[in-house]
C-alpha positions as CSV (number, residue, x, y, z in Angstrom):
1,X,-295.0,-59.1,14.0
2,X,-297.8,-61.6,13.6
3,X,-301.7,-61.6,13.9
4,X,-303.6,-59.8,17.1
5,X,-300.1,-58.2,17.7
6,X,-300.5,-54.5,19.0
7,X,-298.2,-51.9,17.0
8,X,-298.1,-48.1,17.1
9,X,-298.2,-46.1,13.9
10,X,-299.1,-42.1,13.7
11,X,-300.8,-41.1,16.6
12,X,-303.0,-44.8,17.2
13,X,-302.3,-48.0,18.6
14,X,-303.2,-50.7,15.9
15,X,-304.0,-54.4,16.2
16,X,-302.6,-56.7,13.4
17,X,-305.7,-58.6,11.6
18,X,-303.5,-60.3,8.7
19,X,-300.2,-60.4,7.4
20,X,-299.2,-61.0,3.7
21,X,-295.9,-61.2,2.5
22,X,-294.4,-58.0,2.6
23,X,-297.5,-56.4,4.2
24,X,-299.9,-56.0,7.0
25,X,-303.6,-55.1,7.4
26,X,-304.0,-53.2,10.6
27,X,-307.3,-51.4,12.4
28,X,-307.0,-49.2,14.9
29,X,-307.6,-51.1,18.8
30,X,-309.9,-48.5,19.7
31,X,-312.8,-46.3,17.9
32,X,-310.7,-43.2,17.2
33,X,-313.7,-40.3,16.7
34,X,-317.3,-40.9,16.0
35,X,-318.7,-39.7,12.6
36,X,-321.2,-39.9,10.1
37,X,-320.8,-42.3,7.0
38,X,-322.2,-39.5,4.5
39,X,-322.9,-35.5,5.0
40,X,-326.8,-36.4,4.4
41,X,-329.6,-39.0,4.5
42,X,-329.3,-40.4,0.8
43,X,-329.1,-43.5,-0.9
44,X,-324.8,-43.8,-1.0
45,X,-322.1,-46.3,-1.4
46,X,-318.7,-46.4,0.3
47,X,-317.1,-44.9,-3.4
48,X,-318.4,-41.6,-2.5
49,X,-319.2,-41.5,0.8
50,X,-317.8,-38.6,2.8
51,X,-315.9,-40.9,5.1
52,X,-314.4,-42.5,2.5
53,X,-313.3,-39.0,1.1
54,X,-312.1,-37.9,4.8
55,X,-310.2,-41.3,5.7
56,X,-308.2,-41.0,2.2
57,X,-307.7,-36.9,2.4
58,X,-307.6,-35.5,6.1
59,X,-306.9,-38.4,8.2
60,X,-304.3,-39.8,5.8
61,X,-302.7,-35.9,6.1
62,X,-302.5,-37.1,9.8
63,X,-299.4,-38.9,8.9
64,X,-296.1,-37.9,8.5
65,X,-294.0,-38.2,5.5
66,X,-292.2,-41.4,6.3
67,X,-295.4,-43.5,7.5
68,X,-297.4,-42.1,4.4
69,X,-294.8,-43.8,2.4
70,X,-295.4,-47.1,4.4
71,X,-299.5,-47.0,3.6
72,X,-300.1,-48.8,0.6
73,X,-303.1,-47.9,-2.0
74,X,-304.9,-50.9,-2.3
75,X,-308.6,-52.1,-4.9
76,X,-311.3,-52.9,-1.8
77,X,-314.4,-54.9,-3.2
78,X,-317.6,-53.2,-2.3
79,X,-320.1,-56.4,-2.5
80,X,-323.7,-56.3,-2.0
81,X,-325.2,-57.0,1.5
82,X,-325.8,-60.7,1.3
83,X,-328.9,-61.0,3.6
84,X,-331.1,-57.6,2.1
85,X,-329.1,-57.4,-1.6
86,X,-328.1,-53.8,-1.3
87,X,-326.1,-52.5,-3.9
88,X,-322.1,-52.3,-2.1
89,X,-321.1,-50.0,-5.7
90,X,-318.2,-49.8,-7.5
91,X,-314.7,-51.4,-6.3
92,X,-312.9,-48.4,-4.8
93,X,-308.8,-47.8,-4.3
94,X,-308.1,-46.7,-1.0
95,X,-305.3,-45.9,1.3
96,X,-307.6,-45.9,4.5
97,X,-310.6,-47.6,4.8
98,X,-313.5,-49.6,7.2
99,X,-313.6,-53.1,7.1
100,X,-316.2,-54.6,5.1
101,X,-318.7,-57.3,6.6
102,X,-317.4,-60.1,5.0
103,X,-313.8,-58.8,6.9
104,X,-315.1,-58.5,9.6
105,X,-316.6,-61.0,9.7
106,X,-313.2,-63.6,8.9
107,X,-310.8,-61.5,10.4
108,X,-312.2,-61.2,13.9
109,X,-313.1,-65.3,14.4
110,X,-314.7,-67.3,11.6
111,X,-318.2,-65.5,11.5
112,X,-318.6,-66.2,7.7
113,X,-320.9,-69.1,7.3
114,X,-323.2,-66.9,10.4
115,X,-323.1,-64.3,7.4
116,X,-323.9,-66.3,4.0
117,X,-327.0,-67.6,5.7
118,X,-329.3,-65.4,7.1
119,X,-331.1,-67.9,8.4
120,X,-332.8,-67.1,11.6
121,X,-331.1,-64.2,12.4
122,X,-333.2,-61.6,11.5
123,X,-330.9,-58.1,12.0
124,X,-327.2,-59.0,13.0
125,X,-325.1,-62.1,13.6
126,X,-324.1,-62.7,17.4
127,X,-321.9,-65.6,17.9
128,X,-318.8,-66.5,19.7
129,X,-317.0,-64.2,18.0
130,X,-318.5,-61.1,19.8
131,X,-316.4,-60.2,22.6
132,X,-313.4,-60.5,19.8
133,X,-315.1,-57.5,17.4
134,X,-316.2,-55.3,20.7
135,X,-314.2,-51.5,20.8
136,X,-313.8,-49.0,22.8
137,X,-314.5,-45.0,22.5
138,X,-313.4,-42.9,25.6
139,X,-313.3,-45.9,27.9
140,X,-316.8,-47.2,26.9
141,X,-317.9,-50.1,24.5
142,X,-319.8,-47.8,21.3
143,X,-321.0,-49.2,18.3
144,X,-318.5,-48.5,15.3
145,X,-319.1,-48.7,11.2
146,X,-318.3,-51.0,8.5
147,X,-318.1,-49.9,4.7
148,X,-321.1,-52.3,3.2
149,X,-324.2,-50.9,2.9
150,X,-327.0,-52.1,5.1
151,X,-330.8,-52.4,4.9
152,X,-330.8,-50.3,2.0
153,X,-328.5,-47.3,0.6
154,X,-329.2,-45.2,2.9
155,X,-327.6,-47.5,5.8
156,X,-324.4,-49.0,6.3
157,X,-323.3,-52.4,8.5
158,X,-321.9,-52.0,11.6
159,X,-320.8,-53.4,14.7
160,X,-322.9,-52.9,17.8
161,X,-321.5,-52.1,21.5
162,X,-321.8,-55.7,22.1
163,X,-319.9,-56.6,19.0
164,X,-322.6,-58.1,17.4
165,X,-322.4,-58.0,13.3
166,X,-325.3,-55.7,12.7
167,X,-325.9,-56.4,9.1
168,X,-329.3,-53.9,8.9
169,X,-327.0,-51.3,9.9
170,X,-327.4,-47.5,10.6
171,X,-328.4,-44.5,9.2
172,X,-325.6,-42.6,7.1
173,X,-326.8,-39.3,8.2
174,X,-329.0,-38.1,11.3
175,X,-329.3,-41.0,13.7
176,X,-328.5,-42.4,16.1
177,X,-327.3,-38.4,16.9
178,X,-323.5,-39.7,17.9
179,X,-322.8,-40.9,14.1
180,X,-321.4,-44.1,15.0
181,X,-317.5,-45.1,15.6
182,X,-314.8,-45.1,13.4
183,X,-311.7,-47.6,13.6
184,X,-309.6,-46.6,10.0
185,X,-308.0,-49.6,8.9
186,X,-305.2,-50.3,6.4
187,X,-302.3,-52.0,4.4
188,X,-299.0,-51.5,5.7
189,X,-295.4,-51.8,4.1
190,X,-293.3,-53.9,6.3
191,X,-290.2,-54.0,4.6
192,X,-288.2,-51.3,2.4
């Protein structure tokens, strides 16, 4: 296995973003459902979130014995948006997660400098790395969420349909209507 390898685990085809000694980060190649970051339109971090609380309790129940011994429980830092200062909250432990922006922004190309310098770029980082971060739902390029917060607590990063870093982000609750894309993403045991 190495990085931007395609696997299959559960029910979802999943590309390799890193590999660490005995383990592997992996997100799924496509945008699996489309949901809402929170259950209503409040200041919130990723610690409680409701998709934090649905990745880690119903979507992890998706898999069976064997591969829920394979997902490892990791610490995710939750940093503050570096272009509008918005509180990221407490470090969380997670078995299934989103990416933050400073992942996505290293693990899909090298958009990191794009992101410590805002620079000119007044809502969302759109570079070379694009076409490398764009996903799929049903067949069609959708937008799909990060874990950072955005503009403020009640938005959180994302990438746009064109796989542009959209720092500013989206609302956690009640638009855009669709609730934006999810693409779960986690640590996986490699060897027993």
């Amino acid at each position: 296995m190495k990085r931007k390898d395609l696997i299959t685990f559960g029910n979802n085809i999943w590309r390799v973003l890193d590999i660490k000694d005995d383990r592997a980060l992996i997100i799924t190649e496509d945008i699996i459902e489309l949901r809402w970051y929170h259950n209503d339109f409040v200041d919130i971090t990723w610690e409680e979130s409701e998709l934090r609380r649905y990745l880690n309790n119903e979507f992890f129940n998706t898999f069976n014995r064997e591969e829920k011994g394979k997902i490892l429980s990791v610490e995710n830092s939750n940093l503050d948006n570096q272009w509008f200062k918005t509180k990221g909250g407490a470090n969380t432990t997670d078995k299934i997660f989103l990416l933050s922006l400073e992942e996505v922004c290293g693990y899909f190309g090298n958009s990191n400098e794009n992101l410590k310098i805002k620079d000119n770029q007044k809502w969302l980082i759109s570079d070379e790395n694009d076409l490398n971060r764009q996903a799929k739902y049903s067949n069609i390029y959708h937008w799909w969420r990060l874990r950072s917060p955005g503009y403020y607590g009640r938005t959180s990063a994302s990438v746009n349909s064109n796989g542009n870093v959209y720092v500013r982000g989206n609302g956690v609750y009640g638009r855009p209507r669709d609730g934006g894309g999810v693409r779960p993403a986690l640590w996986l045991k490699l060897v027993e």
